[in-house]
Every structure is written in structure tokens, then in C-alpha cells.
C-alpha positions as CSV (number, residue, x, y, z in Angstrom):
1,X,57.0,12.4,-25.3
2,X,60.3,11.7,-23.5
3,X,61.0,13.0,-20.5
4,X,64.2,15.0,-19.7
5,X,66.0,13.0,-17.3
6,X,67.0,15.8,-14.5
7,X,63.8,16.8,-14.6
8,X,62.7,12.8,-14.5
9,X,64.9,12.8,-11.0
10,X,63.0,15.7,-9.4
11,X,60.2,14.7,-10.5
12,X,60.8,11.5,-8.9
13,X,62.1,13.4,-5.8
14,X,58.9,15.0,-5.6
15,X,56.8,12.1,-5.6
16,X,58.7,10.1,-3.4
17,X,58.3,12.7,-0.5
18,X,55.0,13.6,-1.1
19,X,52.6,12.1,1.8
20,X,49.8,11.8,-1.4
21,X,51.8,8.9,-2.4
22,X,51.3,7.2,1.1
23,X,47.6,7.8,0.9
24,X,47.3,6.6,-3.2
25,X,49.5,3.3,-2.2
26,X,52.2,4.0,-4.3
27,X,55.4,2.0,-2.8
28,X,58.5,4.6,-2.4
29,X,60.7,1.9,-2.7
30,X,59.0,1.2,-6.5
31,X,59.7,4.7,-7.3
32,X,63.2,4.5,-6.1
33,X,63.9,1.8,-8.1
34,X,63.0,3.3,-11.1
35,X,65.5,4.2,-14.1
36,X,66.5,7.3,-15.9
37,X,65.8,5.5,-19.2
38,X,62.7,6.5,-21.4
39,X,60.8,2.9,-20.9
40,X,59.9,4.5,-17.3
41,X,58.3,7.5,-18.5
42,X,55.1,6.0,-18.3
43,X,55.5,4.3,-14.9
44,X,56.4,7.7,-13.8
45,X,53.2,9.7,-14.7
46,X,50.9,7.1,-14.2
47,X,52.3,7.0,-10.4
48,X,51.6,11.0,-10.6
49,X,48.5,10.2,-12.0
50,X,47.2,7.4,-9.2
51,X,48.3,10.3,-6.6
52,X,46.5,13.1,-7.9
53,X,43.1,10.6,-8.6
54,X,43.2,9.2,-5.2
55,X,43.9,12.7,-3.6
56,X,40.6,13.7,-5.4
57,X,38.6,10.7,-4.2
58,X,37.6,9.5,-7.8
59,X,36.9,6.6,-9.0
60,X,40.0,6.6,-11.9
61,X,42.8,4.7,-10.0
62,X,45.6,3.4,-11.8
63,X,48.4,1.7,-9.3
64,X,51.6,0.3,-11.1
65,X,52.4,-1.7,-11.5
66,X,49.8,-3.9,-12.4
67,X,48.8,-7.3,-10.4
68,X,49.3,-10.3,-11.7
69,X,47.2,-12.2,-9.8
70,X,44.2,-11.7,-7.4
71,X,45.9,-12.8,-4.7
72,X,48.5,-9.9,-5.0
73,X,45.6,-7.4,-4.8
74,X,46.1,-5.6,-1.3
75,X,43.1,-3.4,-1.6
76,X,40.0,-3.3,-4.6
77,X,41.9,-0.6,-6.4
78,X,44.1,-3.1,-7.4
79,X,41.6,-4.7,-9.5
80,X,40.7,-1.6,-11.6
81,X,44.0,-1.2,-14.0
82,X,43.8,-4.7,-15.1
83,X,39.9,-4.9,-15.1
84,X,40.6,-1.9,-17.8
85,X,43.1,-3.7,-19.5
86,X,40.9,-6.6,-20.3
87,X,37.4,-5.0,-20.8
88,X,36.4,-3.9,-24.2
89,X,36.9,0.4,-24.2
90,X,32.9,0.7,-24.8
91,X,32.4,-1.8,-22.4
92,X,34.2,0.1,-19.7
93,X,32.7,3.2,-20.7
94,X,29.1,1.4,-19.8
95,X,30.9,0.4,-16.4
96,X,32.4,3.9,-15.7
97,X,30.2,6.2,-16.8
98,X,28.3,8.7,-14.6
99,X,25.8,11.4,-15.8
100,X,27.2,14.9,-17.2
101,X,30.7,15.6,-16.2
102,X,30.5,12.5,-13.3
103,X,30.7,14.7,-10.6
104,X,28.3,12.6,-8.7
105,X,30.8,9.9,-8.4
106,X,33.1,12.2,-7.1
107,X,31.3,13.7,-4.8
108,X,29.9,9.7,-3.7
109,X,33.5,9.2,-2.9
110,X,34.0,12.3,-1.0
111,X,31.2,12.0,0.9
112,X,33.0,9.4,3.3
113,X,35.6,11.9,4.0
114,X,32.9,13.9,5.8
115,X,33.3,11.5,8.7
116,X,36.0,10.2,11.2
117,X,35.6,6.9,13.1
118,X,36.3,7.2,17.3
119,X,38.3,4.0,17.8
120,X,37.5,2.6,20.7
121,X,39.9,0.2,22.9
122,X,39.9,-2.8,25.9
123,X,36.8,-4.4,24.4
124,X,37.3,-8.1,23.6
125,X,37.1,-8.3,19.6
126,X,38.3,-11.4,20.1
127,X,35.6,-12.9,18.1
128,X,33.3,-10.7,15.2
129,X,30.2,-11.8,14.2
130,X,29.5,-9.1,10.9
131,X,26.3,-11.4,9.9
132,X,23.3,-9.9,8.5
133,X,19.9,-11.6,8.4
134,X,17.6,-11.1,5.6
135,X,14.0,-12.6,5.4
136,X,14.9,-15.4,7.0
137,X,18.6,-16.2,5.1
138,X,21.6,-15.2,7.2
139,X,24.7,-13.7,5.3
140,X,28.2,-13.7,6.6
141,X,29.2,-9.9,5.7
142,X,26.5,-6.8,5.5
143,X,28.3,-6.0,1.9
144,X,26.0,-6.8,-0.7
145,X,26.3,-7.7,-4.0
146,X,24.3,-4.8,-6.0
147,X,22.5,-5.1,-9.6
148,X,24.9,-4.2,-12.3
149,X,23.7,-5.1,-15.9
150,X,25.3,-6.5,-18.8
151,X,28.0,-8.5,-16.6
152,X,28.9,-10.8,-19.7
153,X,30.3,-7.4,-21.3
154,X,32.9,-7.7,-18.8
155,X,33.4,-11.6,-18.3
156,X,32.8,-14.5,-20.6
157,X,31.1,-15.7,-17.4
158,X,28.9,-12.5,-16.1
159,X,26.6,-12.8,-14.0
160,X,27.6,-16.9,-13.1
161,X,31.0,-16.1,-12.1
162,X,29.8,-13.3,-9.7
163,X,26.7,-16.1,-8.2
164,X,29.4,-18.5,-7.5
165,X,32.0,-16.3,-6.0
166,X,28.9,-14.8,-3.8
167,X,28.1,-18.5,-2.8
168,X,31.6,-19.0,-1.8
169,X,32.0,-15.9,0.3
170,X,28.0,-16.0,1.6
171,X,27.1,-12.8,0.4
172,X,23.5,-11.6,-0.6
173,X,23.7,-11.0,-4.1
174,X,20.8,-8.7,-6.5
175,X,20.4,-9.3,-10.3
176,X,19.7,-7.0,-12.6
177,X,16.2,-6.9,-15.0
178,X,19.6,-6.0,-17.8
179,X,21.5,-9.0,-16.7
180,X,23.0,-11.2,-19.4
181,X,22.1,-14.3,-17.3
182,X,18.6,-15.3,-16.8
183,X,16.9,-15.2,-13.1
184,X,17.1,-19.4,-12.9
185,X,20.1,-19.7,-13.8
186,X,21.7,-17.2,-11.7
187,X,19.8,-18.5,-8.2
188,X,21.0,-21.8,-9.4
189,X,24.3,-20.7,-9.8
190,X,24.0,-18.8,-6.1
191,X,23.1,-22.3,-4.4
192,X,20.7,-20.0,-2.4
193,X,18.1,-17.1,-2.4
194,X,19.3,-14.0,-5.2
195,X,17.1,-10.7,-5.4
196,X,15.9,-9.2,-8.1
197,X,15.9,-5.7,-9.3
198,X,13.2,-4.2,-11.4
199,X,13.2,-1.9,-14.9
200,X,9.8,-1.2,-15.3
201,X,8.6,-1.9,-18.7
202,X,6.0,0.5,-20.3
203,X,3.4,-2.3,-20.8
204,X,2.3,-3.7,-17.6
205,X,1.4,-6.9,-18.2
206,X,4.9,-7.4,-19.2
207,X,6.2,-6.1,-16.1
208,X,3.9,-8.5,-13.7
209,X,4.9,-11.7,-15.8
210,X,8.6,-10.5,-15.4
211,X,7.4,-10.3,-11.2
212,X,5.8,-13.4,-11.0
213,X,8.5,-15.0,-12.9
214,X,11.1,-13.9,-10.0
215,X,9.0,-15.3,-7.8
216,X,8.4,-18.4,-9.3
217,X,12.4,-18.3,-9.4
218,X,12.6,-18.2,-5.7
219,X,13.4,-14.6,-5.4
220,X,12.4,-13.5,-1.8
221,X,12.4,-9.7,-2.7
222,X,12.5,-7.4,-5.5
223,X,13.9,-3.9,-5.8
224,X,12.3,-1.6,-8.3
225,X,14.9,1.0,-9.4
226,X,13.3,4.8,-9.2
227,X,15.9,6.7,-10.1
228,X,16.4,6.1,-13.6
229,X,12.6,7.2,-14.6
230,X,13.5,10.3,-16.5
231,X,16.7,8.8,-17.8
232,X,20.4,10.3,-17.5
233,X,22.9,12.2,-19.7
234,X,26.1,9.7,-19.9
235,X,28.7,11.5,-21.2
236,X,31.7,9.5,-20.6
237,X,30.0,5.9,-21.6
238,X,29.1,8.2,-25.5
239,X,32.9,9.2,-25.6
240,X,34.6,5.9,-24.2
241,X,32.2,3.6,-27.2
242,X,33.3,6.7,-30.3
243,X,36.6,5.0,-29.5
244,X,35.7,1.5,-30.2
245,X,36.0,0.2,-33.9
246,X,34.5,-2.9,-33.6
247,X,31.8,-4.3,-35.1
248,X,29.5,-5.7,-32.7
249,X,26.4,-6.8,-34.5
250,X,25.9,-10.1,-32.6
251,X,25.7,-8.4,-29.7
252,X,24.0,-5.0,-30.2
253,X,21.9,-3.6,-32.9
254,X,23.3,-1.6,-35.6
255,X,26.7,-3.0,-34.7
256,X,27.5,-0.4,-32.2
257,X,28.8,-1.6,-28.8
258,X,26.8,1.2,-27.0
259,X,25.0,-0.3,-23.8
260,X,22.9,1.4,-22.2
261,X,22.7,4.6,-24.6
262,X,19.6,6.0,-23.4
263,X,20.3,5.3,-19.3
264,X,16.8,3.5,-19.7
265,X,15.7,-0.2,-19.9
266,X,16.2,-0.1,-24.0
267,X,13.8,-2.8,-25.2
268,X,14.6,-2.8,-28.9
269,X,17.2,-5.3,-29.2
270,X,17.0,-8.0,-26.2
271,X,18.9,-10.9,-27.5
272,X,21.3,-11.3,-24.3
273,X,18.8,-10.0,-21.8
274,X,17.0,-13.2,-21.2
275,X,14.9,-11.8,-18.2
276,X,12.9,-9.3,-21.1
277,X,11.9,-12.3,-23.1
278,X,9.9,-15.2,-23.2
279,X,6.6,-13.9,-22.1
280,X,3.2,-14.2,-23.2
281,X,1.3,-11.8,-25.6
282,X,-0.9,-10.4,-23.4
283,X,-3.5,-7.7,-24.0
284,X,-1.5,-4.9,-23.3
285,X,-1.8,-3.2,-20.6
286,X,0.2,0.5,-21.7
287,X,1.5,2.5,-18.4
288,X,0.2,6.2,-18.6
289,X,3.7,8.5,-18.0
290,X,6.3,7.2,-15.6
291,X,5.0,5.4,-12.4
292,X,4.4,7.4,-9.4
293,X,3.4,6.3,-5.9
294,X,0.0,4.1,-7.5
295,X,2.6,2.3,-9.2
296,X,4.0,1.1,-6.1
297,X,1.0,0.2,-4.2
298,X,0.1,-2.0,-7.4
299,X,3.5,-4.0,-7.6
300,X,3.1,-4.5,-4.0
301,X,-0.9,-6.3,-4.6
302,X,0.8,-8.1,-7.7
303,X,3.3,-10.2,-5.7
304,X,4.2,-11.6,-2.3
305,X,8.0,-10.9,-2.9
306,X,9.0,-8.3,-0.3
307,X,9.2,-5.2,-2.2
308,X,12.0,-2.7,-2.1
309,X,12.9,0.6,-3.8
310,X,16.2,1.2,-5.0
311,X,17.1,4.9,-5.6
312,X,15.4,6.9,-2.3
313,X,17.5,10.0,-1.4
314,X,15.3,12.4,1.0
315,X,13.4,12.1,4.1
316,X,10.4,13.0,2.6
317,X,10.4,10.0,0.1
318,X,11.5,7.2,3.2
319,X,8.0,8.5,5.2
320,X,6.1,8.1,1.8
321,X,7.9,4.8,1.2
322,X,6.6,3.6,4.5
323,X,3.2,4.8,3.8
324,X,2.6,2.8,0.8
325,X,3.6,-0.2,2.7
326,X,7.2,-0.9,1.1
327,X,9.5,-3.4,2.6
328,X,13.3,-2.0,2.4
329,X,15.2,1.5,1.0
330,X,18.1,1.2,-1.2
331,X,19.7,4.7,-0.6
332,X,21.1,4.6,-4.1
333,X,21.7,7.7,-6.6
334,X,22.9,4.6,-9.4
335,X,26.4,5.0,-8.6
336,X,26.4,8.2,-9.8
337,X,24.7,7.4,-13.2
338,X,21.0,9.1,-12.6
339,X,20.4,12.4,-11.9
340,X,23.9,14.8,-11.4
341,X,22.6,16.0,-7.7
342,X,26.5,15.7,-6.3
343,X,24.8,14.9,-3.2
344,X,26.9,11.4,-1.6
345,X,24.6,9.0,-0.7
346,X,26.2,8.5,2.7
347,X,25.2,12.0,2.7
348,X,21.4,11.0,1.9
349,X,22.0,8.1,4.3
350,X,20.6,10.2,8.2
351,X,18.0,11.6,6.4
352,X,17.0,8.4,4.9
353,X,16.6,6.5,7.9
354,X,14.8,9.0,10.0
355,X,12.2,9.0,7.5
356,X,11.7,5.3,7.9
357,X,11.2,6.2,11.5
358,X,13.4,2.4,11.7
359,X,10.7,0.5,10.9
360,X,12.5,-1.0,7.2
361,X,15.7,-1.6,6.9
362,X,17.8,0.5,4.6
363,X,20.6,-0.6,2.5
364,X,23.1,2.3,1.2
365,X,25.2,1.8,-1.9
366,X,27.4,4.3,-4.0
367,X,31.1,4.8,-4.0
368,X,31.7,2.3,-1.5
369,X,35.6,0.9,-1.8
370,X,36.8,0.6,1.6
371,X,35.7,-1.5,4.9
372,X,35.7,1.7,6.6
373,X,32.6,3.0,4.6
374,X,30.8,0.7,5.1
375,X,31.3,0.8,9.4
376,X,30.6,4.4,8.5
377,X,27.2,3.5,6.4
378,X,26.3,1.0,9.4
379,X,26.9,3.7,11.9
380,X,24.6,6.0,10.4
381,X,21.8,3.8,10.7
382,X,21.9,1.4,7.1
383,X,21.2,-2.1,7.7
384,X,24.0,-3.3,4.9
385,X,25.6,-1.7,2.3
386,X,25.9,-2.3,-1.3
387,X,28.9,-2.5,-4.0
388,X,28.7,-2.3,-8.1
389,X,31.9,-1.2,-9.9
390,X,34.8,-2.7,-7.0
391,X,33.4,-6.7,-8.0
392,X,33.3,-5.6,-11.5
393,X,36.8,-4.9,-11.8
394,X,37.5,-8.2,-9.5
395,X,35.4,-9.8,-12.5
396,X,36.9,-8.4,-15.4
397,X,40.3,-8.8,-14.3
398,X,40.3,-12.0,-12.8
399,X,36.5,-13.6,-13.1
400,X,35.1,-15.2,-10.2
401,X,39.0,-15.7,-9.0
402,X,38.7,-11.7,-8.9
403,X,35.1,-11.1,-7.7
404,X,36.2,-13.3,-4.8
405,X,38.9,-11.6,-4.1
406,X,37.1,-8.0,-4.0
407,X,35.0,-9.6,-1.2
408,X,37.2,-10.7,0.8
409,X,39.6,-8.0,1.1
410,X,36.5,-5.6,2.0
411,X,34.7,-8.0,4.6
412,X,38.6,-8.1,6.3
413,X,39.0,-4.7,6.2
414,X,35.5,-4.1,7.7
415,X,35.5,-6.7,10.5
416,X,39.0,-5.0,11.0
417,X,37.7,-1.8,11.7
418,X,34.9,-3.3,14.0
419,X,37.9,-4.3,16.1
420,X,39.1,-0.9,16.4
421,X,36.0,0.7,17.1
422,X,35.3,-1.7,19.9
423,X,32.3,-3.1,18.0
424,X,31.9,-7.4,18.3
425,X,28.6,-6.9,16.1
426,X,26.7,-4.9,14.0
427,X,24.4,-4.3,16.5
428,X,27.1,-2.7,18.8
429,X,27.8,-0.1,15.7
430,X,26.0,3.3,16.0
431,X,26.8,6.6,15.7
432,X,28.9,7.1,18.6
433,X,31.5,5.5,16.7
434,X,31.6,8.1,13.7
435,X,32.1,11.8,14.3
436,X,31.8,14.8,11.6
437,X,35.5,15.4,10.3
């Protein structure tokens, strides 16, 4: 619907002064420049829109106008409108999705605001060294690649694309049990060591073959996702695929391009998940209820892959973690997609690591979109910190161009604010650089 044209102009006028524009990157000059004719209507409310998103600290940004290239991008926002613009409606529902009404992304987001940095100045930051060193493979940045599934719903490319552009910016990089590209392929893609995160499957013997096979692939470690045991209610990813007529029947069964409907591992149609298939029949071996603790202990005597668990929110779970001999903590609540605790994870983060007692290392993930989360995330004890949805959009805008892109800008921004704070290494980051806001 048209808008009227005086009230266009204060509407305008309002916008235009408003320091929320400032903080959602709209450009004031952009808005000045815009017309009184109707063809601007939408410009108009989807720069109100970007304010009032950004102000809230969600994940649904929309910045106009939209980049044309991946080299315009100025921060990974820029990424999402045309990653949206590409990716299939269902598709982007999988990507976007949270459980319930998402408020656990939300609150992921706002969980950063919850701490302030303390610059600190006359250090020599002439030179930062970021690196982090993983069993015995150093990385450039402590931002790590995270397990997302089903990356060729986003890309022709998936999972490749994101390898290569990893390999190119030396970043560690974890591949989903879901992922549309097989293990082999993908550490061949890397040029280097790739982790590999676990879906339990309800038959055991499937689930060690699908170990040793990662091992056998040159994993070094394997995270086994806990958080997704009892499932999750994903509200927006059921209302995003009503909306999408096609037929997909070479890629899902029944036609339906609904990923991920039941937020478990959903084994009934398999056909581009190459790590579920192509194992032996084996007597089965049928898992009695979801795992518990004596599930760990026996993934841990069925490998010699480091073992990590991805989804560890409390205290309480860290000590028993350390207990049962684990190697590494993903603080992780699935970006928002398991349970609907609207606890952040940088939240979870303290707690976390002083039930490790420091003796594994701990890598946080969820709602990270800035540099300056993750020197807050460092500070707070976490060895690295992961992202899923920012090199998404980097993919599905721009493919490995993109996912590149989305890397760089956050490892500048980071080593940035390690200049500020004073902070040459990671090492030199603790929690006298963040205080409570």
C-alpha cells in the first residue's frame, strides 16, 4: 500500500535522526536521497524494519540496499538479505529456524549486550598473533567453522565451497553427520585436518562404523551433539516450507522440501547424506532410550579421535564431562534450535568453564556476528568460538566468494578489538578486559 507522501517525509525525518539507525548501519545520506515517489516505499520500511531488528538484537536483518558483491559487504549482516534472496523459502526456514517462538536466538544475541569491553591503551599492538592450536594443527583465527547440515540446500557447492574458503582463510572447520558432502571429500577439499560432529544413530553398530569411518578419514576429533536428544519444536522452519510450492521429490521424500522436520537425525530418506550410508549390515546392535553418560564412556573406548561434546550448558554437566574423561566442551544450545531455555550461551559460557576446572578447552558458539563477541567469549574463559548461520549467508549469497568474505571481515574485526583492549594474543585476553554492562 502506498504511502502518503507528507507522511513519507516525516517518516523519513524520523528515521534519519534516530541514533537506531547509526547502530542498524543504515546510511543517512541513503535515506536522504530517497524520493517522494511510490517505488521507495519499500526501501523506506525495510530501513524501519533493519532498525527496529537490530535494536532488538535478532537475527532478521535486512540492510538496503542490497550488496552486489562480497567485497561491498562491510559487516556479515550484509550477507543475510541476498543470502535470502537466493535460498529456496523452505530452505531458509531450515537455516533460520529456532524452537517455539525463537526466542532463544534472541536472547543468544542479547546475551553479548550483557558485557562491555575495558579498552586498554600504550600497549604495542603492533603485531597480533589470534592463532589457536588444536591437537597439534595451528589455525590462524580462534573462529571456527561450526557443523551446519544440509549446506548443498544453500549452495550448489555446500559443504566444498565452505572447505575451500576455510583452507584459504586457515580456519578449523566441523562437518556435520547431515552434511550433503561426504567426510573424504570434504577433508580433501580442506587440504587439512576437518572435525566431525556426531548424530547418534539408534543402532550402534551403525554409529561406531560412522566413528571409525571419520577416523579412517583423518578426523582428529569428533563432537557428539547432546542437545538435540529429545528433539525440538521448529515453528518457523514448518511455516517458512507451507510457503514453498515446489516439488522436491529428488531431493526429499514425499516431495516436500521440509529438512529437518523432526529436529532429529531423520534416517528415512538419506539420498544426499552420504555420511548415513554405505555401511555394513551388521547385527544390530539397538540403543536402549537416548544415551546417557554410559554412552559417552563407550564412544570414548570405540575410538582414538579426541572426543568432544557439543551442546553442554551448566556447571554441573562440564565436571561430569571431565569425569568421564571427555576431551573438549562445545557450549552450544544449537543456535537456538534445541531446547527454548532463553538462556545465551555466552551466558552459559563462566559457568561452563569453571566446571571444567580448565583442564579441556571449551569452545562457545551461538549468535556470534561480531569480532567483539568473540573477544568477549575469549575473555570469559572459551578457548575459540564457533559460527553457523553468518558463513551460511556468505555461502548462499556469494558461495565460497561469500563464505570467505564472512571470515575475513570477523577475524579483522576481532584482531581489531585485541588492539584496543591492549591484547597482542589470545593468551593476554581475560576477564579483566570485559566488565558487566
Amino acid at each position: 500500500m502506498p504511502i502518503d507522501p507528507a507522511s513519507r517525509r516525516q517518516f523519513l525525518a524520523f528515521l534519519a535522526a534516530s541514533p537506531l539507525a547509526a547502530a542498524a548501519g543504515i546510511d543517512r545520506d541513503w535515506l536522504a536521497r530517497l524520493g517522494s515517489s511510490t517505488a521507495d516505499d519499500d526501501a523506506v520500511l525495510g530501513a524501519a524494519e533493519s532498525m527496529s531488528y537490530r535494536a532488538a538484537g535478532t537475527h532478521a536483518v535486512l540492510q538496503p540496499p542490497l550488496i552486489a558483491n562480497a567485497s561491498d559487504a562491510l559487516d556479515v549482516f550484509d550477507f543475510e538479505g541476498v543470502a535470502k534472496q537466493n535460498i529456496p523459502v523452505a530452505h531458509w526456514g531450515y537455516l533460520m529456524t529456532g524452537t517455539d517462538d525463537d526466542g532463544t536466538i534472541a536472547a543468544n544475541r542479547a546475551g553479548f549486550d550483557r558485557y562491555t569491553l575495558k579498552p586498554r591503551r600504550l600497549v604495542d599492538v603492533s603485531t597480533i598473533d589470534a592463532s589457536v592450536s588444536f591437537y597439534g594443527t595451528r589455525y590462524a583465527s580462534p573462529i571456527v567453522v561450526n557443523p551446519l547440515g544440509s549446506q548443498k540446500g544453500f549452495h550448489k557447492d555446500g559443504e566444498i565451497a565452505v572447505a575451500k574458503a576455510a583452507k584459504a582463510k586457515d580456519h578449523l572447520m566441523v562437518l556435520s553427520t547431515v552434511a550433503t558432502t561426504s567426510i573424504e571429500d570434504t577433508i580433501a577439499a580442506r587440504g587439512g585436518p576437518v572435525w566431525f560432529q556426531l548424530y547418534h544413530q539408534s543402532d550402534w553398530s551403525i554409529t561406531k562404523q560412522m566413528v571409525k569411518r571419520a577416523e579412517r578419514a583423518g578426523a582428529p576429533a569428533i563432537a557428539f551433539t547432546v542437545d538435540l536428544l529429545g528433539g525440538s519444536n521448529r515453528e518457523t522452519m514448518i511455516r517458512e516450507a507451507r510457503k514453498d510450492t515446489r516439488d522436491c521429490i529428488k531431493c526429499h521424500l514425499g516431495g516436500a522440501p521440509l529438512p529437518g522436520v523432526s529436529g532429529r537425525v531423520d534416517d528415512r530418506d538419506n539420498r544426499r547424506k552420504p555420511n548415513l550410508v554405505g555401511y555394513e549390515k551388521l547385527p544390530p546392535q539397538l540403543e536402549k532410550g537416548t544415551p546417557t553418560w554410559e554412552f559417552v564412556d563407550r564412544l570414548k573406548q570405540s575410538t582414538s579421535m579426541k572426543v568432544w561434546l557439543k551442546g553442554i550448558v551448566t556447571q554441573e554437566d562440564a565436571a561430569l564431562a571431565v569425569e568421564h574423561g571427555v576431551d573438549g566442551l562445545f557450549v552450544s544450545n544449537h543456535g537456538g534450535r534445541a531446547e527454548n531455555s532463553r538462556r545465551a550461551t555466552i551466558v552459559s559460557l563462566p559457568d561452563v568453564v569453571q566446571g571444567t576446572g580448565g583442564r579441556i578447552p571449551v569452545i562457545c558458539d551461538g549468535g556470534f556476528r561480531r569480532g567483539t563477541d568473540v573477544f568477549k567469549a575469549i575473555a570469559l574463559g572459551a578457548t575459540a568460538a564457533g559460527i553457523g548461520r553468518p558463513y551460511i549467508w556468505g555461502l548462499g549469497a556469494f558461495g565460497q566468494e561469500g563464505v570467505e568474505a564472512v571470515l575475513a571481515i570477523l577475524r579483522k574485526e576481532f584482531e581489531l578489538t585485541m588492539k584496543q583492549s591492549g591484547t597482542p594474543t589470545l593468551k593476554q585476553i581475560s576477564a579483566r578486559h570485559i566488565a558487566p554492562a
